[in-house]
N, C-alpha and C positions, 0 to 999 in steps of 0.2 A: 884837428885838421886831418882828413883822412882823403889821402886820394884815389882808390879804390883797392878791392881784395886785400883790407888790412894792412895794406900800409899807408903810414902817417906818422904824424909827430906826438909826442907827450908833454908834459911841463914835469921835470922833474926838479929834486933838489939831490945834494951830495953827489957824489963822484959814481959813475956810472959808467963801465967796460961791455966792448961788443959781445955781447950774448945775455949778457946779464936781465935777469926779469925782472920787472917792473913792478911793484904790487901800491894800495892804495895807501897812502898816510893819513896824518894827522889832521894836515892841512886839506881842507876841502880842492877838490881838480887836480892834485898834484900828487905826483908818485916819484915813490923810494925804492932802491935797489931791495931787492929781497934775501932775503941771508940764504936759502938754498935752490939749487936747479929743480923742487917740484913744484909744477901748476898746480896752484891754492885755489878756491873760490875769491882768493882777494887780488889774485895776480889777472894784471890789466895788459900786457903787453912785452915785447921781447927787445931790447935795442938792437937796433942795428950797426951803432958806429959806439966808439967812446967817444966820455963827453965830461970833461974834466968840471970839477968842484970850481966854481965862480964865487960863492960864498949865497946865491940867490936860484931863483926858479930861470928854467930855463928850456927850449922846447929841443928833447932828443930822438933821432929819426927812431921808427922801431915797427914791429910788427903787432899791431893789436889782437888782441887774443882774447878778449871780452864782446857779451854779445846779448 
């Protein structure tokens, strides 16, 4: 879901803090924190809020950054 100039939501999984980058996993649509602050070719996106560990996928607000 994207509601324009890159911002929108992701489907993420694990525990997820504001700023943190988003990159692609294992699981097909769905993205995992990245272990460091540098944009990778596999980083999808930036959060925007935290978004605490539910044990499942779940859609966290963020800035897209793929294209």
């Amino acid at each position: 879901m994207v509601h324009g100039l890159g911002v929108g939501g992701i489907r993420c999984i694990g525990p997820v803090v504001k700023g943190d980058l988003l990159c692609v996993s294992a699981t097909p649509g769905v993205a995992v924190t990245q272990g460091d602050d540098i944009v990778r070719s596999t980083t999808v996106a930036k959060a925007t809020q935290d978004s605490a560990d539910d044990g499942g996928e779940r859609l966290v607000p963020c800035v897209l950054m793929a294209g």
